[in-house]
VEXKOLBA-259541 format. One record per residue (C-alpha): residue number from 1; x, y, z; residue in one letter. Coordinates in Angstrom, 3 decimals. Example, Ala and Ser with C-alpha at 12.3 -4.5 7.8 and 13.67 -1.06 7.14 Angstrom:
2
<pt nr="1" X="12.300" Y="-4.500" Z="7.800" rest="A"/>
<pt nr="2" X="13.670" Y="-1.060" Z="7.140" rest="S"/>
This chain:
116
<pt nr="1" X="-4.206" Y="-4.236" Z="-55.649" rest="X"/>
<pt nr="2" X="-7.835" Y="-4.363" Z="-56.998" rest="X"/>
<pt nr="3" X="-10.770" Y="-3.969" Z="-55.167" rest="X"/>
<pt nr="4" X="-12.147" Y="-7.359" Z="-55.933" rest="X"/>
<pt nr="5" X="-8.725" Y="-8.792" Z="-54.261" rest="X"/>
<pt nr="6" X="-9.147" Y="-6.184" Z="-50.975" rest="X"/>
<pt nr="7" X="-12.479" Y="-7.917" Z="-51.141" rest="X"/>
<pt nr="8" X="-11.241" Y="-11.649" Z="-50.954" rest="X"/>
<pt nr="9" X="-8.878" Y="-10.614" Z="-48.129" rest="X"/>
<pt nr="10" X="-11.668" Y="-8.924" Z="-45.735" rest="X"/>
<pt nr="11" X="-14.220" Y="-11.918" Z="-47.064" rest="X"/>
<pt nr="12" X="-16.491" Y="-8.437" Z="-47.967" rest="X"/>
<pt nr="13" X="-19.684" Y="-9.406" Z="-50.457" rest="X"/>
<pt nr="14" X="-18.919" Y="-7.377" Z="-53.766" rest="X"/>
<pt nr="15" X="-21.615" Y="-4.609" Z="-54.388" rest="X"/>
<pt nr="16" X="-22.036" Y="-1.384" Z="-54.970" rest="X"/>
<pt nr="17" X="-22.314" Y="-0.128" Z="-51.959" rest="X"/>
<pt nr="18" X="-19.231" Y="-1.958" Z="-50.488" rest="X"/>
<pt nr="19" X="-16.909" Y="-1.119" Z="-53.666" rest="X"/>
<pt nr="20" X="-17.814" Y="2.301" Z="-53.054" rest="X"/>
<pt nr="21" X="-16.626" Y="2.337" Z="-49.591" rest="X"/>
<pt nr="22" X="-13.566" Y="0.576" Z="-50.293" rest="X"/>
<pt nr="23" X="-12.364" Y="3.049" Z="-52.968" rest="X"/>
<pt nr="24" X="-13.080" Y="5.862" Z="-50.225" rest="X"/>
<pt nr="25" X="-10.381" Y="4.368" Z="-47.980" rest="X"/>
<pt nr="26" X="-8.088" Y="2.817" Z="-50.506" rest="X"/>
<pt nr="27" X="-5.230" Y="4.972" Z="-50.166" rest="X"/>
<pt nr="28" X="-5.075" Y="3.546" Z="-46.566" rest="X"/>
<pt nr="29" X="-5.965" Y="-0.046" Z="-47.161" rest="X"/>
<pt nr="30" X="-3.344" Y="-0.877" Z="-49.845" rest="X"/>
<pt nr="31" X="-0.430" Y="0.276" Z="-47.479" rest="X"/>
<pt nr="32" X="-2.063" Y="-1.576" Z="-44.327" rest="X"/>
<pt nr="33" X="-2.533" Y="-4.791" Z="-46.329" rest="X"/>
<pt nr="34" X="0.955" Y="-4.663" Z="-47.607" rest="X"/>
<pt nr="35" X="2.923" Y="-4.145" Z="-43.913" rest="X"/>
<pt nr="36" X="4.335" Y="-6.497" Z="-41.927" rest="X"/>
<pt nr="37" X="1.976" Y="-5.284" Z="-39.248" rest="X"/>
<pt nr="38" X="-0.957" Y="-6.754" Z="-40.860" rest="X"/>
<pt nr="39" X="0.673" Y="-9.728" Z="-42.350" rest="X"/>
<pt nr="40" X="2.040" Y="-10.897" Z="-38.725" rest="X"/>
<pt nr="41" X="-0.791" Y="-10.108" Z="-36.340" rest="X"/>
<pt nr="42" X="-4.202" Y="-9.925" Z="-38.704" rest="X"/>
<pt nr="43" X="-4.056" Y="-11.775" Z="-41.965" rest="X"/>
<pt nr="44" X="-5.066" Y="-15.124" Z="-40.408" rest="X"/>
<pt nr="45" X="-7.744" Y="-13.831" Z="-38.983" rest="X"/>
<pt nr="46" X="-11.419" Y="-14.822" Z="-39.974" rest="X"/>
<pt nr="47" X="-12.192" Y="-11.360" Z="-40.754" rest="X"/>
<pt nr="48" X="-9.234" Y="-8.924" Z="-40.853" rest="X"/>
<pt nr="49" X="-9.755" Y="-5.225" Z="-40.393" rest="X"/>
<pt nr="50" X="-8.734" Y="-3.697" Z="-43.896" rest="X"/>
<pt nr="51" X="-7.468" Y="-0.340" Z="-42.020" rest="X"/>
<pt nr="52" X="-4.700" Y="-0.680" Z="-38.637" rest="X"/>
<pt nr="53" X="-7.692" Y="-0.681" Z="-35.858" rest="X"/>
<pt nr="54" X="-4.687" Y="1.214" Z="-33.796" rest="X"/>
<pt nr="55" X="-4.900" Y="4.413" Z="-36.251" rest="X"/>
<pt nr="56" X="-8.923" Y="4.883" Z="-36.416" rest="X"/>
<pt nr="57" X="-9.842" Y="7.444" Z="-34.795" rest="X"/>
<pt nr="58" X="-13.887" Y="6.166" Z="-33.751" rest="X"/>
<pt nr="59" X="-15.233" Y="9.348" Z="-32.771" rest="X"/>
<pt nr="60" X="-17.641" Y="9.861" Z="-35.943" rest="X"/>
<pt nr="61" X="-16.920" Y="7.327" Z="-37.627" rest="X"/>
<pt nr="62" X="-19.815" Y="5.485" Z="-40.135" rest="X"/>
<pt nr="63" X="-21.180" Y="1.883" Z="-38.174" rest="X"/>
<pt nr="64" X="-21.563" Y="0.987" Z="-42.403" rest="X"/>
<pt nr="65" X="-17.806" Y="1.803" Z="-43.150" rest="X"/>
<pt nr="66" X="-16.775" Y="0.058" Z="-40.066" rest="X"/>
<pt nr="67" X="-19.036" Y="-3.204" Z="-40.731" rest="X"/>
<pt nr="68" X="-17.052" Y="-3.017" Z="-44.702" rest="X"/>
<pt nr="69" X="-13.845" Y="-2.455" Z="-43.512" rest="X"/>
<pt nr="70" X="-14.216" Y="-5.217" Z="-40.784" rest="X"/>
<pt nr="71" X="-12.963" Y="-2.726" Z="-38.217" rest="X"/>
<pt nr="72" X="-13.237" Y="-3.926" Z="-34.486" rest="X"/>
<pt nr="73" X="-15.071" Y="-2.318" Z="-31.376" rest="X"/>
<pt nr="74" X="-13.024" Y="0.249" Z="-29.759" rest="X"/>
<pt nr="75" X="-10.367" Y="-0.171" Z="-27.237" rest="X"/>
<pt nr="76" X="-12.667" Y="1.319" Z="-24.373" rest="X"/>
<pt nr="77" X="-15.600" Y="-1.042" Z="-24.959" rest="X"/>
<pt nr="78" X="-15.024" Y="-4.190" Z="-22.550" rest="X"/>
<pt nr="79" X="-18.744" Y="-5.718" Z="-23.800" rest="X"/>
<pt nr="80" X="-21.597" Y="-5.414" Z="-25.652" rest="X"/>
<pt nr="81" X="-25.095" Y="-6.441" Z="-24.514" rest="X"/>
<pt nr="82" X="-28.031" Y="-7.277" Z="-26.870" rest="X"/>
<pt nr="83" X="-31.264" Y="-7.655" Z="-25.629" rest="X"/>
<pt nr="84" X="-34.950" Y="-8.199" Z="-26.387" rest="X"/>
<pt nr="85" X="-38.082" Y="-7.029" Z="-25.238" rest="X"/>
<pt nr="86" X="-38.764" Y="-8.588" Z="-21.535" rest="X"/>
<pt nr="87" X="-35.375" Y="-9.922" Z="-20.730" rest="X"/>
<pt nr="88" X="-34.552" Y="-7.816" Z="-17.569" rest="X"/>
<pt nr="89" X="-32.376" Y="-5.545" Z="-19.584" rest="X"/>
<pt nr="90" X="-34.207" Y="-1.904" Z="-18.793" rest="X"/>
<pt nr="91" X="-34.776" Y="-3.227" Z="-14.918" rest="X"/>
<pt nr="92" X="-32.475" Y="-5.683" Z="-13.637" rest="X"/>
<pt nr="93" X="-29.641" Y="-4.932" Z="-15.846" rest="X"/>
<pt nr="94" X="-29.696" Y="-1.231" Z="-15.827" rest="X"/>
<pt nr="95" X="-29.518" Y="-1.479" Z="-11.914" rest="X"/>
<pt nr="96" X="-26.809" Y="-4.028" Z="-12.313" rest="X"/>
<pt nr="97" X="-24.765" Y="-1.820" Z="-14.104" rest="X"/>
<pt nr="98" X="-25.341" Y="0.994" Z="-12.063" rest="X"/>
<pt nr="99" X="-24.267" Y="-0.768" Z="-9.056" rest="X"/>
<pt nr="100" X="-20.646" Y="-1.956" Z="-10.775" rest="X"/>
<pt nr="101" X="-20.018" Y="1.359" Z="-12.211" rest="X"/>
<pt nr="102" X="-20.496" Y="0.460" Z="-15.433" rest="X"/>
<pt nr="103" X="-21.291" Y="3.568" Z="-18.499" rest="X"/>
<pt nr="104" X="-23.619" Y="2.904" Z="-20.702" rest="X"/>
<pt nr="105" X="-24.862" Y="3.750" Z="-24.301" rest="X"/>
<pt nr="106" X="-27.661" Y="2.783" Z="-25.381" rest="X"/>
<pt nr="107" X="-29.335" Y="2.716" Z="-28.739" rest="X"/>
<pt nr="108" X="-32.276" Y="1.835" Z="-30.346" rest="X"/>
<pt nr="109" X="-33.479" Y="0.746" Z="-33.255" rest="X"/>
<pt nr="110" X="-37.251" Y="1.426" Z="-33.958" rest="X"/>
<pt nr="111" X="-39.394" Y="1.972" Z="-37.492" rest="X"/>
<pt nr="112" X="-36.015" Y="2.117" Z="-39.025" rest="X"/>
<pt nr="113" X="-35.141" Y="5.383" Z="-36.940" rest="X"/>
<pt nr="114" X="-31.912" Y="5.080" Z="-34.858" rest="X"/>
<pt nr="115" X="-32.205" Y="6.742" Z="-31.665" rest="X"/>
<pt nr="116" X="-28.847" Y="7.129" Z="-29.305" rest="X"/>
């Protein structure tokens, strides 16, 4: 299997960048594309992850390699909130959560720094 076709399946934009990513995890894309697994519960999705989401091990892992390899949020995340600038989100929210026992991680994105 060729990258170009490992592209077409996970609908990935051919460039550099992305080819290089896919060659990193090749050895364990070619296998998952090939099993009955995938086949049966991923490949009609619109974007299918291109490694078994039930093997990944998140801790670590690169947000750029898991936006390539169309890999989905963890198990343990029940929703994601996204938020701008005077929405209630660092008052109301925050309290919200608090009150529903709800963890939190938050991260920022600001002058192209990432702060967690």
């Amino acid at each position: 299997m060729t990258v170009e076709q490992i592209c077409q399946i996970g609908k990935v934009k051919i460039s550099d960048e992305n080819i290089a990513i896919i060659n990193q995890y090749k050895d364990y894309i070619i296998p998952w594309l090939s099993s009955d697994e995938f086949k049966n519960n991923y490949a009609k999705k619109e974007f299918p992850p291109l490694i078994n989401p039930a093997k990944l091990d998140y801790e670590g892992s690169d947000p750029a390699h898991a936006w390539v390899l169309n890999l989905p949020l963890p198990a343990f995340y029940d929703f994601l909130v996204f938020g701008s600038h005077a929405v209630g989100l660092h008052g109301a929210m925050i309290g919200f959560f608090a009150l529903c026992g709800v963890t939190r991680k938050v991260m920022a994105l600001r002058g192209g720094q990432q702060r967690i």
